[in-house]
C-alpha positions, 0 to 999 in steps of 0.5 A, a space after each residue: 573486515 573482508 567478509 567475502 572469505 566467510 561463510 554466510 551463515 558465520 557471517 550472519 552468527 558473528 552480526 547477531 551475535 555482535 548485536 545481542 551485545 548491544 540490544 540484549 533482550 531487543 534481539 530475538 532468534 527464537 522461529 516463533 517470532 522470526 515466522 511473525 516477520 515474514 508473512 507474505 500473501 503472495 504464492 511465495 512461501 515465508 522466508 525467515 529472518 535469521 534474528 529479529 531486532 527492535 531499535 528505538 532510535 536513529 542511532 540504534 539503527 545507525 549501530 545495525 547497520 554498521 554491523 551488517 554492513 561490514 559482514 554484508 548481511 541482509 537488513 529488512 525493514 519491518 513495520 507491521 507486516 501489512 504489504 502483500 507482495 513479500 516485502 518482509 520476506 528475507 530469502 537470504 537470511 538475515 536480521 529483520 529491523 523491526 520499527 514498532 518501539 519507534 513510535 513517537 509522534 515527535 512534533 506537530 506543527 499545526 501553523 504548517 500544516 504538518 509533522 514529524 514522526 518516527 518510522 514506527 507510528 501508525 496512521 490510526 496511532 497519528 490521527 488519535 494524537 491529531 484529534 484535537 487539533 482539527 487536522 488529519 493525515 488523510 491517506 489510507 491503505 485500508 490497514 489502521 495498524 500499518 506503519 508512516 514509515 513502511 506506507 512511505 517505503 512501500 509508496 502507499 496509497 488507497 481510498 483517499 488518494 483521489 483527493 489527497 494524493 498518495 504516500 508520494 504526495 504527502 511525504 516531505 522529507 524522510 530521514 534515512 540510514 544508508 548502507 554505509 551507515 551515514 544518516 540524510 535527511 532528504 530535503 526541508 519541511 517547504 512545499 516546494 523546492 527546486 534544490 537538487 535531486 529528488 532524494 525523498 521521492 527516490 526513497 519513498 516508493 524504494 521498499 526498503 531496498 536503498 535505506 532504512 527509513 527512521 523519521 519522516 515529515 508528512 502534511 497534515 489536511 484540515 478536517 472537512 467542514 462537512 462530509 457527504 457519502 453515498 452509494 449507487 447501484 449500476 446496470 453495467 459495470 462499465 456504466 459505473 466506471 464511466 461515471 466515476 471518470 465523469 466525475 473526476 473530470 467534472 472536478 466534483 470535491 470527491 475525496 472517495 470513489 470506490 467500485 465493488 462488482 456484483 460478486 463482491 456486494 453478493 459477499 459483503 450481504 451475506 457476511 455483513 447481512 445487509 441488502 445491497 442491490 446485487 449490481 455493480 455498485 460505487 461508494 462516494 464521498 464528498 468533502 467540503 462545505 456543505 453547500 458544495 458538498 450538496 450541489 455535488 452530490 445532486 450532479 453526481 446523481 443526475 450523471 449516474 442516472 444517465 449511465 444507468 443508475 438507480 437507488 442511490 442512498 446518501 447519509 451526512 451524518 457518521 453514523 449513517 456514513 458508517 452504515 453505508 461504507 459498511 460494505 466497502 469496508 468489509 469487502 476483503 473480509 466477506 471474500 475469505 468468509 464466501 469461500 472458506 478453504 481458500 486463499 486470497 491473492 490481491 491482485 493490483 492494477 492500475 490505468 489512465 481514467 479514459 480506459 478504466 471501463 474496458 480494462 475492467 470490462 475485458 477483466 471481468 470477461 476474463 475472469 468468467 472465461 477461465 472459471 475463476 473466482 475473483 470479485 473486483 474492488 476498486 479505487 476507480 476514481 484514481 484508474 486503479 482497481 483489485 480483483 481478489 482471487 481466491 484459489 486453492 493452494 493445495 491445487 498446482 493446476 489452478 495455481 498454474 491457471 491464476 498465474 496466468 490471469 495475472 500475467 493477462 492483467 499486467 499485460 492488459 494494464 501495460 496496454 492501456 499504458 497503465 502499470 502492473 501496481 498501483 499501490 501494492 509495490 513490487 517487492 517479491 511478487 511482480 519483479 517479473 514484470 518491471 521490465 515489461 513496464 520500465 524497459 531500459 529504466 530498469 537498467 537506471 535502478 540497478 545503478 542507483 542501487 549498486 550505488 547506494 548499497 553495494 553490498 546489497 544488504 537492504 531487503 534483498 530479492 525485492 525489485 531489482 
């Protein structure tokens, strides 16, 4: 069928319509539910897809593709909805994919150290089923709803990559339905292989725009013998992200390391009353025996006093972890209830170690410069770091002033050889500065995507 002498909106009628036959009540059109499926916590407003549907196997999504494929209509995968640059968003239309009915956890394989699941599981979901084995999956965006499958699309990472490694690191393979409707799996289940092309590191990371993601295989990490946290204040926070470089370096067993400016602790006592010195403050964990576990906190500890630290508490036991990271984990939350009115913007950056302080020294002077309110947290172990704005949306004037900070940010990240996203992705929200960062590679993507989709239906207007 040649879909370029109808018109789009016949053309996305004639596709649902088609795909109201085969899934009948696991399509939807009603706004409620098309509004649901695209939320974005960028500047841009919600797009929404003109039909929702729920496929519950490979196949299912096979049989979509093949639909819009052949009218050239728009395909967005859809996990949970927990990405913050517009990746749901569907600015042409089109039918969101959503993955939640695939959510089997197909095989764990605790000789390998790994498993395979479908698209729709979420982590909180897979490391329930992992409880009794004495394995986990380690990485963690913040968000225990969010989806395997959308964490692999949108290369996800976050308070554990400093030991663990990313969405990068710990996929093996993924299976994948590409526009022309044919199913690949990308590689095998071996740790390392020289064979070909790098297919799953092409997909993971791709957001959605080169295929749809159905299964994955991901490694799974023995439970740690024994965990110890800790949280110390700093006189500067310069002085904070020096220690915890020196701590990387070092080699100490740190599987976290999380940095939350002044401002940021001065919201998290409030909202979650605790009495947190009010200073630049690292949060700690090491895994390992407990032997190394002890011997690493006791050099962490004379190396953050050197650099200016004091009041460094430490807890072994979970109840006492809790408490502790109790901060670190309400952090978003005691930002919004701070300033009630106003929107939060999560911006993302990241640096090599050896300019982590002065990227986030110039930040902060840049924050204070332009009356901004904007509290940093970051995954400093790993050179990555948020500075959480909250703006008015209603006021074109300082939206004008927080896109500027932005650009500044990018641009601070790039000249410390850095990049505009750590672990957010591009999507919608920074496609204006991948070419800043990519220069000619930019060129390289556009062919790989004119490639694998020519038509241009996977979740269009997201990085290229």
């Amino acid at each position: 069928m040649n879909a370029g002498h109808i018109q789009p909106s016949e053309r996305v009628a004639t596709v649902i319509a088609e795909l109201k036959e085969l899934f009948g009540e696991r399509l939807a059109v009603g706004e409620a539910i098309r509004r649901q499926h695209a939320n974005s916590l960028t500047f841009l407003d919600a797009q929404l897809p003109d039909a929702v549907v729920w496929p519950e196997s490979t196949a299912d999504v096979v049989a979509i593709v093949r639909q819009a494929s052949a009218l050239a209509v728009p395909l967005i995968a859809f996990g949970a909805g927990t990405s913050l640059e517009g990746h749901v968003n569907a600015p042409d239309g089109g039918i969101a994919v959503d993955f939640s009915r695939m959510n089997r956890v197909l095989q764990v394989r605790p000789d390998d150290l790994d498993c395979s699941v479908e698209a729709g599981v979420t982590r909180q979901r897979l490391n329930a089923d992992l409880r009794d084995t004495g394995l986990f999956f380690p990485v963690d965006p913040g968000a225990d709803h969010a989806t395997l499958g959308g964490m692999a699309a949108t290369g996800a990472s976050g308070t554990t990559t400093v030991r663990y490694g990313s969405m990068r690191d710990n996929v093996l393979n993924v299976t994948v339905v590409l526009a022309s409707g044919e199913v690949v799996k990308t590689a095998q289940r071996a740790r390392k292989s020289s064979s070909g092309y790098d297919l799953t590191r092409l997909m993971v990371g791709s957001e959605g725009t080169l295929g749809l993601i159905t299964e994955l295989t991901v490694k799974l990490y023995g439970t740690p013998e024994h965990v110890i946290a800790a949280v110390v204040a700093f006189a500067s926070i310069a002085g904070a992200c020096r220690a915890s470089t020196q701590a990387i370096q070092l080699g100490l067993n740190v599987a976290r390391l999380e940095l939350l400016d002044t401002p940021q602790i001065r919201a998290v006592n409030i909202r979650s009353k605790l009495a947190l010195l009010e200073a630049p403050t690292l949060f700690v964990e090491f895994h390992g025996s407990l032997e190394s576990c002890t011997k690493d906190l006791e050099t962490f500890r004379a190396m953050a006093e050197a650099e200016g630290a004091q009041n460094l508490r430490a807890a072994s036991d979970e109840d006492g972890r809790r408490q502790l990271w109790k901060a670190r984990h309400d952090a978003l939350w005691a930002v919004k209830s701070s300033w009630p009115g106003r929107e939060a913007l999560v911006t993302d950056v990241a640096v090599p170690l050896s300019h982590l302080a002065a990227a986030v020294e110039e930040t902060v002077a840049d924050i204070a410069a332009h009356g901004l309110i904007a509290p940093i947290v970051g995954h400093v172990g790993d050179g990555n770091f948020h500075a959480i704005v909250m703006f008015d949306p209603h006021d074109t004037s300082e939206a004008k002033t927080v896109e500027a900070f932005l650009d500044r940010l990018v641009e601070r990240a790039l000249r410390f050889e850095g990049t505009a996203t750590g672990e957010h992705g591009i999507g919608q929200g920074k496609r204006r500065f991948l070419l800043r960062e990519h220069g000619a590679g930019v060129d390289v993507m556009r062919t790989i995507k004119q490639a694998l989709d020519p038509k241009g239906i996977f979740n269009p207007g997201k990085v290229i």
